[in-house]
C-alpha positions as CSV (number, residue, x, y, z in Angstrom):
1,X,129.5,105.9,103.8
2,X,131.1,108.1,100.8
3,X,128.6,108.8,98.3
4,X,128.1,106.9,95.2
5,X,125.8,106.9,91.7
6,X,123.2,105.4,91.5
7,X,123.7,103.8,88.3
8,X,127.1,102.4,89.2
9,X,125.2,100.1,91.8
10,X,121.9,99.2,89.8
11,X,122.0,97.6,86.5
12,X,118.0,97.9,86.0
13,X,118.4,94.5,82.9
14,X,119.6,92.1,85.6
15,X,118.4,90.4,88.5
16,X,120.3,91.4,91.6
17,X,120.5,91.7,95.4
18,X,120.1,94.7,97.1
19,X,120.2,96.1,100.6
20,X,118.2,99.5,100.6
21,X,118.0,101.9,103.7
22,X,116.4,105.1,104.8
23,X,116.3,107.4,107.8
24,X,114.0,109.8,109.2
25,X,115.2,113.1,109.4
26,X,112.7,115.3,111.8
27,X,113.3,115.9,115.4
28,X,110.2,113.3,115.9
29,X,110.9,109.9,115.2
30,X,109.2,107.8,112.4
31,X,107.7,105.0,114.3
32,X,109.0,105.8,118.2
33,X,108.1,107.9,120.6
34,X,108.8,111.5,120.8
35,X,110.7,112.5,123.5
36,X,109.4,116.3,123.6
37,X,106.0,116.1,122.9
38,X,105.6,112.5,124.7
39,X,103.4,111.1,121.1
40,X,104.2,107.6,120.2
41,X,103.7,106.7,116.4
42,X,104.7,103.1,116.9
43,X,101.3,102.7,114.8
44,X,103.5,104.1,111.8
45,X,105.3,101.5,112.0
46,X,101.9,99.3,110.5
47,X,102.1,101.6,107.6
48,X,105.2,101.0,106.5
49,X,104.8,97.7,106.6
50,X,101.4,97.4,104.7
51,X,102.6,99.5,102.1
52,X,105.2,96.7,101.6
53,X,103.4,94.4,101.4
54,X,101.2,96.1,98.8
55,X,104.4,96.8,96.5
56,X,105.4,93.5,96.6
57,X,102.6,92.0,94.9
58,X,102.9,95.0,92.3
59,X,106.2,95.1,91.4
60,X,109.0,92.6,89.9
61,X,111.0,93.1,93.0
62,X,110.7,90.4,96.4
63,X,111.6,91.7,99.6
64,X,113.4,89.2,101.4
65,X,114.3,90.6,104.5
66,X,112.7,93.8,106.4
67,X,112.6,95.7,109.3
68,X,111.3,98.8,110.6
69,X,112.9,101.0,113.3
70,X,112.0,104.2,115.4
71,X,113.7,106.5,113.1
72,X,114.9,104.4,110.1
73,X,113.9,101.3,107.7
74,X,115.7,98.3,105.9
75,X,115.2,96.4,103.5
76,X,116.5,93.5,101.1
77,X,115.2,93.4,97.8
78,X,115.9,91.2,94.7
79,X,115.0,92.4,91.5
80,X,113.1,90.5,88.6
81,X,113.2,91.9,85.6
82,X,112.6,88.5,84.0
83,X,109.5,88.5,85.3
84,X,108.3,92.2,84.3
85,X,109.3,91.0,81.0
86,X,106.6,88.3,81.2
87,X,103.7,90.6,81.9
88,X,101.3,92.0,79.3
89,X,101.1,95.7,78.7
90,X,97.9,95.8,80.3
91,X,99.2,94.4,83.3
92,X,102.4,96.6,83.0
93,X,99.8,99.7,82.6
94,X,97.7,98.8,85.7
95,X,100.3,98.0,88.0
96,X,101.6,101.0,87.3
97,X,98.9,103.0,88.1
98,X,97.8,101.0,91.1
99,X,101.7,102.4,92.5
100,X,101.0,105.9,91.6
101,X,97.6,105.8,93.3
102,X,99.1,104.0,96.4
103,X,101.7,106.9,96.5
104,X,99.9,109.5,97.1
105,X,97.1,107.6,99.0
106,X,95.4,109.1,102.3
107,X,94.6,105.5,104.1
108,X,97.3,102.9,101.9
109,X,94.0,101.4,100.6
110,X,94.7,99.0,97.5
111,X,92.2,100.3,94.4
112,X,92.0,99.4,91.0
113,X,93.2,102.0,88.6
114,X,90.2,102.9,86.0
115,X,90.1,100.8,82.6
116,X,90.6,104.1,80.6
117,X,93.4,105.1,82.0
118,X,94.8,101.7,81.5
119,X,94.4,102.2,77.8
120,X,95.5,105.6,77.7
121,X,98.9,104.6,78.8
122,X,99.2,101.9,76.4
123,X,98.5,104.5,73.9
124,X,101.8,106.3,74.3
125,X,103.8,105.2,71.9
126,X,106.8,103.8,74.3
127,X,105.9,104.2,77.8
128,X,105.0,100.4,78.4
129,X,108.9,99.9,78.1
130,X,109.2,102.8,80.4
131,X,106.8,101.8,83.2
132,X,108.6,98.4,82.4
133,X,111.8,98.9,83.3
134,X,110.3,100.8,86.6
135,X,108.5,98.1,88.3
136,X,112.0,96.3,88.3
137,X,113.7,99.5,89.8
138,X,114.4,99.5,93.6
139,X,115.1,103.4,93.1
140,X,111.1,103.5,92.3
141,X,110.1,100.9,94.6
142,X,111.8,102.6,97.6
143,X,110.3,106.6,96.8
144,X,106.4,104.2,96.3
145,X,107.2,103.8,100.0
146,X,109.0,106.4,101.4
147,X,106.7,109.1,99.7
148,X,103.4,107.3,100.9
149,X,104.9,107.2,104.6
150,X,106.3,111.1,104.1
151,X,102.7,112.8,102.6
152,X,100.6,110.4,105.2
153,X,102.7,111.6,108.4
154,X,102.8,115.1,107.1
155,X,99.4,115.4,107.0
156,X,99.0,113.8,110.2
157,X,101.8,116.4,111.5
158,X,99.7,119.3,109.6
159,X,103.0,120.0,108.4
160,X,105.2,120.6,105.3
161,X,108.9,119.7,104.0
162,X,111.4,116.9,103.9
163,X,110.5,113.6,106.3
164,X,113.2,111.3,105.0
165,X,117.0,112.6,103.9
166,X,117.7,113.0,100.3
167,X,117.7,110.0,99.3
168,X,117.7,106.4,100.4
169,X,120.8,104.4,100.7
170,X,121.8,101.1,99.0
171,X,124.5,98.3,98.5
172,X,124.7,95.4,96.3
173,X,124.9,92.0,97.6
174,X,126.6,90.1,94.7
175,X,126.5,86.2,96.6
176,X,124.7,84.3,98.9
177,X,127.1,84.5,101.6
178,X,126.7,88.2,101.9
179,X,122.9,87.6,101.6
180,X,122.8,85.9,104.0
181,X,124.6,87.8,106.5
182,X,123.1,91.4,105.7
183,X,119.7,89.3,106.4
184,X,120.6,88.2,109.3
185,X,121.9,91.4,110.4
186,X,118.7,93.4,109.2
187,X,116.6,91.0,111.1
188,X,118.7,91.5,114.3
189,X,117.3,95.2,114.3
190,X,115.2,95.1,117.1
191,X,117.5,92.8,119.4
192,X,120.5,94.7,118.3
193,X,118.1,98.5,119.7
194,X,116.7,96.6,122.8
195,X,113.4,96.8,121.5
196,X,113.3,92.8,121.4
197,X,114.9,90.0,123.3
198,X,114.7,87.3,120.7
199,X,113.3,87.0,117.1
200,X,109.9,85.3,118.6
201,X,109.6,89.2,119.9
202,X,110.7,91.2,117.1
203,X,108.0,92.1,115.7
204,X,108.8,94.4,113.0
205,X,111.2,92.2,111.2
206,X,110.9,89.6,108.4
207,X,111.7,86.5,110.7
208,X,109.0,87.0,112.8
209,X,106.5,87.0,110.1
210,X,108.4,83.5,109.0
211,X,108.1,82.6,112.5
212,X,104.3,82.7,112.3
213,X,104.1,81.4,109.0
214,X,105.9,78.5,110.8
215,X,103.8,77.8,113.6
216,X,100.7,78.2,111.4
217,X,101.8,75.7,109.1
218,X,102.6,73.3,112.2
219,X,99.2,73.8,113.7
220,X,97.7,73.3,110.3
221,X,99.4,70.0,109.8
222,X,98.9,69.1,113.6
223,X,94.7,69.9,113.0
224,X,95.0,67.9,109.6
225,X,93.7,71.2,107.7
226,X,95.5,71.1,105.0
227,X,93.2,68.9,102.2
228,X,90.7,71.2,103.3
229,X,92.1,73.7,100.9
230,X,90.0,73.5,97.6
231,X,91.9,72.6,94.6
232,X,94.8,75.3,93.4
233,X,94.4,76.9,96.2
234,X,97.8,78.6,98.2
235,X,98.1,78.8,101.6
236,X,100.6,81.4,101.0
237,X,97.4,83.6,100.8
238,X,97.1,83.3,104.2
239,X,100.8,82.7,105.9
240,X,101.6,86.5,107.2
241,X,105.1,86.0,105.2
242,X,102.8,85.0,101.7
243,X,104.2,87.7,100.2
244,X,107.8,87.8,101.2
245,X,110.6,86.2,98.7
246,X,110.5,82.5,99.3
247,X,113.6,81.9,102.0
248,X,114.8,78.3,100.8
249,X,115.7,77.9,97.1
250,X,114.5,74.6,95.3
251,X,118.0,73.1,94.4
252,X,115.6,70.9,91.8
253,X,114.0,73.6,90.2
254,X,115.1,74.2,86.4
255,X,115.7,77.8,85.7
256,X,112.1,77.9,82.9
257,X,110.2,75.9,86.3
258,X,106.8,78.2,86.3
259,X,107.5,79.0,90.2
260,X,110.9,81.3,88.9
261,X,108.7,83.4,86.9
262,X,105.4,84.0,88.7
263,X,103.8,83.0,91.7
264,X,100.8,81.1,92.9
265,X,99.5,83.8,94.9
266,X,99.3,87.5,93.4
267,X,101.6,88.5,96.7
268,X,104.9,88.5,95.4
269,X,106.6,88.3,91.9
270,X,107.8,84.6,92.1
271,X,107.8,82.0,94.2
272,X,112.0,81.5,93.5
273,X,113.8,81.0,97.4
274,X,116.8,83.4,98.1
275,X,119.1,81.0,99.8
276,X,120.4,77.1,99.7
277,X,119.6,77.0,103.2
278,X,115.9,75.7,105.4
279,X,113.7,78.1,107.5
280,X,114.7,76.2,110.4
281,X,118.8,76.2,110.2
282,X,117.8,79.9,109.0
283,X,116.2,80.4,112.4
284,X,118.2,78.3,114.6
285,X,121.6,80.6,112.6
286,X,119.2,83.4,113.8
287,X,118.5,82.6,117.1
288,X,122.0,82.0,117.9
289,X,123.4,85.6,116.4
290,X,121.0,87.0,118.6
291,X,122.3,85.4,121.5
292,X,125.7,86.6,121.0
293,X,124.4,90.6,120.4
294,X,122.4,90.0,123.3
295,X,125.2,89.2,125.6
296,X,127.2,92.4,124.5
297,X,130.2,89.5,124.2
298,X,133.0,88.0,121.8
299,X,130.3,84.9,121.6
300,X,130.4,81.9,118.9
301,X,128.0,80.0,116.7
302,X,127.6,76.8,118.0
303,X,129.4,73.9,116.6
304,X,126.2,71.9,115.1
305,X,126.0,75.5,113.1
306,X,129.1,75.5,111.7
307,X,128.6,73.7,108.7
308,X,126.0,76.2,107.5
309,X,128.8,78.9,107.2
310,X,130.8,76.5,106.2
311,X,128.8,75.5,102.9
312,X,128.1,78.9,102.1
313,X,132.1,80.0,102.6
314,X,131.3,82.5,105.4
315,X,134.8,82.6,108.1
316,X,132.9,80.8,111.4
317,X,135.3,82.9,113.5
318,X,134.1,86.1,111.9
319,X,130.6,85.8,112.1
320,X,129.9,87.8,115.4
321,X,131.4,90.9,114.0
322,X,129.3,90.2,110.7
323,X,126.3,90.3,112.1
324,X,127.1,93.7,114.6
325,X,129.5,95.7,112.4
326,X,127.8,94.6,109.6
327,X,127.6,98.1,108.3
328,X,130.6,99.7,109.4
329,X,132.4,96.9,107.7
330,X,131.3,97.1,104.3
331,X,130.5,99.7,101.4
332,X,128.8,100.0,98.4
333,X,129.1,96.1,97.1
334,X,129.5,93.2,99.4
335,X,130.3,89.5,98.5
336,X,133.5,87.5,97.9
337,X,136.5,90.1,97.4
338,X,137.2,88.6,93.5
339,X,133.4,89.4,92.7
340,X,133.7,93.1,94.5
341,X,137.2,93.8,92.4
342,X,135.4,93.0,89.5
343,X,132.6,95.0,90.1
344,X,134.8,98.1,91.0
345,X,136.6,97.7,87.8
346,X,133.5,97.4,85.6
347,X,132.8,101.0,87.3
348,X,135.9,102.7,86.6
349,X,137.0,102.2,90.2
350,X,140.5,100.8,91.9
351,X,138.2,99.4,94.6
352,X,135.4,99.7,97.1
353,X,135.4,99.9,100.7
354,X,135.6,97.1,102.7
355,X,137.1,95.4,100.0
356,X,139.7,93.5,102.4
357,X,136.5,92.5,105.3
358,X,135.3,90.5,102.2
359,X,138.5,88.8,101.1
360,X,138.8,88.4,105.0
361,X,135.0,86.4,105.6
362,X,134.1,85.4,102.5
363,X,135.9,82.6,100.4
């Protein structure tokens, strides 16, 4: 993919969509097995997740989709700088410092940053509104991560230099429609590798951690567990996706509802969903892509599908390449091809690439 700034992508003063990427670039890979030396660091794998986890409940930014891959990561992250605008300075400062600390950490251990250095960087005149403006950045959000993973397995390795190449790679998704396909698609990693048959066995994505959540909650229901929970308390601090971005968005919500702006747990930013669409038609859409890359054929969504695509303005007869050629079929900014020629003008550009696969799925 041709190369593009930064700063014609990310606009750090509005919330937006983003699909962020980065890959491995020693002879060993990241989280598989290494062919010459026979080690396996599927464990890595763990890391990288963890450490997620732990920068979701520090930054403004939700992850919504993830998955981690022998040799490279994804991710799908929505930034809030609405909410980092809601946070005291005192929670800016510490935040802030709990990042740096996690950075450079030995074990990804969570530890609270000391109370002096929390009012020393209050006492620089400006840098609240610095550190801000960075907890909403995915650029800082994605070198947290990649520089914890990159100084841990170095020191493991009991070696020195790059791990990951220069620097991570990222697209705008400006709708829902092409949300929800590059989820999709990220969450078809492991099926789309061989590592996994079917989402229930893919392990290192987001949908099975919603898968889980789902069951959990079932069980709960079915054991009549739920008014156990003392007063105020969230669930969502136990469901292993707690601290993903909420998948279904509450059509009822009003835009100053408290659940836009923070959440009820301290695992994620918000407790805003991503998409006009259930867990389970999310699943089932799921379930049925994976089918299709499974089969290494032309495939179909089925027709009691259909009308998800439909309402969201996604071509039915296009969705099998979608979800395999996801990448090869789009640049920089995906979403309907009016948006994306907008976008490319606001940048000083004629267009961006794969400008005609959006007017072709999209709309």
């Amino acid at each position: 993919m041709p190369s593009c700034a930064r700063a014609e992508i990310i606009r750090p003063e509005e919330v937006s969509v983003f699909h962020c990427w980065n890959r491995c670039v020693r002879r060993a890979f990241l989280c598989g097995k290494d062919q010459t030396s026979g080690i396996d660091y599927e464990y890595r794998r763990d890391w990288i997740r963890d450490m997620e986890e732990h920068l979701a409940g520090l930054f403004a930014i939700e992850i919504g989709f993830r998955g981690e891959m022998s040799n490279h990561l994804h991710l799908v992250l929505r930034t809030r700088p609405d909410v980092a605008r809601t946070w005291s300075d005192e929670d800016v400062a510490r935040r802030w410092l709990a990042v740096s600390k996690l950075a450079k950490s030995r074990d990804g251990q969570l530890r609270e940053p000391n109370p002096a250095r929390i009012a020393l960087q209050r006492a620089i005149p400006g840098r609240i509104a610095v550190l801000r403006k960075r907890l909403s950045d995915p650029s800082w959000f994605m070198a947290t991560l990649c520089e914890y993973v990159a100084r841990r397995s170095n020191r493991e390795d009991g070696c020195r230099g790059r791990f990951w190449e220069d620097r991570f790679q990222c697209r705008e998704l400006l709708d829902e429609s092409a949300i929800l396909v590059c989820g999709i698609y990220v969450d078809l990693n492991q099926i789309r590798a061989g590592e996994a048959l079917t989402p229930e066995s893919s392990t290192r994505t987001s949908a099975y951690d919603r898968i889980r959540s789902r069951q959990q909650r079932a069980s709960e229901v079915d054991r009549q567990e739920v008014a156990t929970h003392p007063a105020g308390e969230s669930t969502d601090n136990k469901l292993p996706d707690g601290w993903l971005c909420e998948l279904t968005r509450d059509e009822q919500a009003t835009v100053d509802a408290p659940e836009m702006l923070r959440s009820a747990t301290r695992r994620r930013a918000s407790d805003k969903g991503l998409l006009p669409i259930s867990l389970d038609d999310y699943l089932a859409l799921l379930d049925a892509s994976g089918r299709i890359v499974r089969s290494d054929k032309a495939g179909a969504i089925p027709d009691h599908l259909a009308p998800i695509l439909e309402r969201l303005g996604i071509r039915r007869e296009l969705w099998p390449d979608l979800v395999t050629r996801f990448d090869q079929m789009f640049g920089r900014v995906v979403g309907a091809a009016e948006r994306v020629a907008q976008r490319a003008a606001q940048a000083g550009r004629r267009w961006y690439r794969g400008v005609t696969h959006c007017a072709a799925a999209f709309g």
